[in-house]
N, C-alpha and C positions, 0 to 999 in steps of 0.2 A: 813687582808684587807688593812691594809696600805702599805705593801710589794705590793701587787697586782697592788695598785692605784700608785704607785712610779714608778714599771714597765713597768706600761702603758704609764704613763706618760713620760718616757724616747721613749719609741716606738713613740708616737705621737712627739714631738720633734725631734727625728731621720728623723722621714716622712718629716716633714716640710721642716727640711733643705736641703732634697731633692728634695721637691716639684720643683723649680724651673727647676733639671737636667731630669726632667721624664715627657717626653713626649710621645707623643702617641706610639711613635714609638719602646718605653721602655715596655717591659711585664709587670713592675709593680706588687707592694700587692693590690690583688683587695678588696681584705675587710679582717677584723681580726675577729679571732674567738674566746671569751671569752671562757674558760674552765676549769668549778668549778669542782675540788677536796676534796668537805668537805665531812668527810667520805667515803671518797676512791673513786677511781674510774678506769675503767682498760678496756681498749679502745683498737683497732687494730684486722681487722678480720684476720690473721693470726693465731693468736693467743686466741682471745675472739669474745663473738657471739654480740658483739654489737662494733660501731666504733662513729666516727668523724662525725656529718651530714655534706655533701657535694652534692651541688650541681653538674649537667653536665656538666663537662669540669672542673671542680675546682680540684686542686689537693693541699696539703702539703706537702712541703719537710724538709726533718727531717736528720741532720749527725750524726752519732754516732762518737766513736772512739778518739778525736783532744781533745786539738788544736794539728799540729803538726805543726814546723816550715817551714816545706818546701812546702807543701802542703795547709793547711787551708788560707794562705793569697791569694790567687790564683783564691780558692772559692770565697770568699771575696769578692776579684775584680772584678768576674764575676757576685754576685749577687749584689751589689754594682751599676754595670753600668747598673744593668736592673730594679732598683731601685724594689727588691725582697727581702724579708726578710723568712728567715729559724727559727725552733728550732734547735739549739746542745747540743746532751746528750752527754758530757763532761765528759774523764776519770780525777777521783781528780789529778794522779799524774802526768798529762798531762798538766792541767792546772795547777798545780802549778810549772809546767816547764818553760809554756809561758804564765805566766800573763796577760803581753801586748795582747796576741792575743785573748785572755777570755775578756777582756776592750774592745778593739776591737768590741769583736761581740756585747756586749752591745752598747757600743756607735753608733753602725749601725744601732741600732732596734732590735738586732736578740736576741731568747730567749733564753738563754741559761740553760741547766737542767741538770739531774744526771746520772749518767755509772758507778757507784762503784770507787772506789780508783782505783783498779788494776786491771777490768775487769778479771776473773778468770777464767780458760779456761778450756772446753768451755762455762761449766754453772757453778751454785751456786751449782745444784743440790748436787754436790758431795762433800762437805766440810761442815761444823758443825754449826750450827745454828745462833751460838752465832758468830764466824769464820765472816760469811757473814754478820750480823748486822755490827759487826765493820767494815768492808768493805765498806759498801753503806754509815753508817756514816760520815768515816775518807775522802769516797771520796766529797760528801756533804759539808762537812765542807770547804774541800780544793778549790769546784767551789765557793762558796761562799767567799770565800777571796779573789781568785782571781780575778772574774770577776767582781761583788759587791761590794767588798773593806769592806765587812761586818769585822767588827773586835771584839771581845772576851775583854770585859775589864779585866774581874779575868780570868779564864780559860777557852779551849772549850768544845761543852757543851756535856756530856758523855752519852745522852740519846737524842731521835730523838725530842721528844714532847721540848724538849729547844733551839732548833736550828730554828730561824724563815726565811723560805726559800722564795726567793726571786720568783721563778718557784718550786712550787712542785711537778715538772714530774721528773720521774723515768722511765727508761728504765731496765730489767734486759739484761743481756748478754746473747746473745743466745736467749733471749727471755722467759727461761726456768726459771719460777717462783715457789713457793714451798705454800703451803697453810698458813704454819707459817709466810715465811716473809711478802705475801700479806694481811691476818690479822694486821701485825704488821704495814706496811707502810697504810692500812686503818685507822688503831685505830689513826692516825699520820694527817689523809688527806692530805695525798697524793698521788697524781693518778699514776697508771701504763701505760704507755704508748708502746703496742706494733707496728703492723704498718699491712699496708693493702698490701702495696706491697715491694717488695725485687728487689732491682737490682742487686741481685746478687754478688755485688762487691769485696765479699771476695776472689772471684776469679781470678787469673789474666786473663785480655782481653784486648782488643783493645777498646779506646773508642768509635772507629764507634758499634762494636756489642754491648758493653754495651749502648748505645743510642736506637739503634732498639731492646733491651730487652726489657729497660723499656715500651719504646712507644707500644709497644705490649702487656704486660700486663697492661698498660694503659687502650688499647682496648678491654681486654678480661676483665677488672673491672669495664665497662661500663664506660670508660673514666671519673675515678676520682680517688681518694683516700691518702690514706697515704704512702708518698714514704721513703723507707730507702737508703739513701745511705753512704758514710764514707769519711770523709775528710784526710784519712790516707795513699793515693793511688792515684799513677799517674796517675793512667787510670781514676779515678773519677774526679778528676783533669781537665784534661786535655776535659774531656765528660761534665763536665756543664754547660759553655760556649753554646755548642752546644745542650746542651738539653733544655735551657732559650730559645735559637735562636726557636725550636722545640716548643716549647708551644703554642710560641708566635702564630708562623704561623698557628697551629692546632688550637687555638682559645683558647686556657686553659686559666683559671685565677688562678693566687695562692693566697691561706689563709694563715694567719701568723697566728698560736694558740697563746696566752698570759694566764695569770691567769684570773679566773674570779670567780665572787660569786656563793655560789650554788655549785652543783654537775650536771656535763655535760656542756649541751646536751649530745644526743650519740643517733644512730640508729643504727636499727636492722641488724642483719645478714638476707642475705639470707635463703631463705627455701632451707633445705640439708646441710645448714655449717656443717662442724666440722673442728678442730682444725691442720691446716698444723703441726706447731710448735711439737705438741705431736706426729702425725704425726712420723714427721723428726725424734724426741727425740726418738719415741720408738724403730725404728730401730738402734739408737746408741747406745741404754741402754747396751747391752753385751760388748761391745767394753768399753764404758765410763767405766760400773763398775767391769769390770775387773783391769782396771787401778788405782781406786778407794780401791780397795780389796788391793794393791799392795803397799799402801801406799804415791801414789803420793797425794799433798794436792789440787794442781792445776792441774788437765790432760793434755794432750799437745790439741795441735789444731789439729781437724778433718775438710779437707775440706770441706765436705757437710753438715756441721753443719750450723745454718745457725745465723750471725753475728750481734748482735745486736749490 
């Protein structure tokens, strides 16, 4: 609880000092969204049949992937001057690449949260139980130092339940979760976070089309939800600027998630959900576990797999 309240409180100080640059004319955090993890929680209709409650027009935007140095400061700038705040699921050895840019997002307000150590490609699915704990731990550990400045006085700490997380959202890779590690990141309280909407990004585009992607599944998710993008990529890059400009004029408000007490909110799927994400996966299962059979520990990357 005290991690949660320290977070916040950095968010709200972030705000303030920007209160004075954000004017009407700025799209702005329209409101922040508390969201308790005690006892698990696992959010994104993508992926799970319950999400994020959102209003019409509200939208979250979420980076996976960073910090990188060429790219994430960019973002930054952009959501910066529209005085907007993000979550970033943060790979550990990303961040402990660029420290400064993991400080960064904290000092802005932005939330920063978990992406494994190495993001392993394309999913966990295929690699050994224990293999992926240490993964999501070693990566955990490393956002936490970096961005946090959390530090270890005797050693760090070799089990999840000793690691007290600053943001306990979790993204897996790919999206593609496994019953053992989401039990185990529950037993832990901490939430899974998948996403409502994909921009696609892992693919190379232009960012005029990646802007009219998303804006359209904007419109076909009754213009709201959880957006995934990646701060890894010029074309995201270069499109966010211009998708903040897009909101604005469309009338959208963004939500900043933060930790909160409790477990949730979260609302329901639609009637008829079922899961994209499994979906996607089951058509790759021959291809992935073949490769897996083969003795690769990490499979290469499949473009239509889809990026978490």
């Amino acid at each position: 609880m005290r991690v949660a309240l320290a977070l916040a409180a950095l968010v709200v100080s972030a705000s303030a000092g920007l209160a004075g640059q954000c004017g009407p004319d700025k799209l702005r955090t329209a409101r922040v969204a508390e969201v308790g993890t005690h006892g698990g929680l696992f959010v994104g209709l993508k992926t799970y049949p319950q999400t994020i409650p959102l209003a019409d027009h509200e939208v979250i935007l979420t980076f996976d992937d960073g910090p990188t140095a060429e790219f994430t400061p960019k973002i930054l700038d952009a959501l910066k001057d529209q005085c907007v705040h993000a979550t970033f699921f943060e790979i550990g050895r990303n961040a402990a690449a660029f420290p400064a840019l993991a400080r960064r997002e904290v000092a802005e307000g932005h939330t920063v949260a978990h992406h494994t150590w190495s993001h392993p490609q394309p999913t966990m699915r295929y690699i050994p139980e224990a293999t992926a704990k240490t993964d999501i731990l070693r990566g955990m550990i490393a956002v936490e130092k970096a961005a946090y400045g959390q530090t270890f006085l005797s050693r760090e700490p070799t089990e999840l339940k000793d690691l007290k997380l600053h943001a306990p959202f979790f993204r897996f890779p790919g999206f593609a979760d496994t019953p053992a590690l989401r039990d185990w990141l529950s037993a832990n309280n901490v939430g899974v976070f998948g996403v409502d909407l994909w921009a696609s990004d892992w693919v190379a585009q232009t960012p005029e089309a990646e802007l009219k992607l998303v804006m359209s599944r904007l419109d076909k998710n009754g213009h709201r939800g959880m957006l995934l993008l990646h701060d890894s990529h010029p074309w995201t890059a270069a499109m966010v600027p211009m998708l903040l400009a897009r909101l604005k004029a469309d009338g959208y408000s963004v939500v900043h998630m933060v930790p909160g007490p409790g477990t949730g909110p979260t609302a329901p799927s639609p009637p008829g959900w079922t899961s994209e994400t499994e979906r996607v996966l089951a058509g790759l299962k021959p291809k992935l576990g073949k490769q897996a059979a083969h003795g690769l520990k990490h499979p290469t990357a499949v473009k239509s797999t889809p990026r978490g």
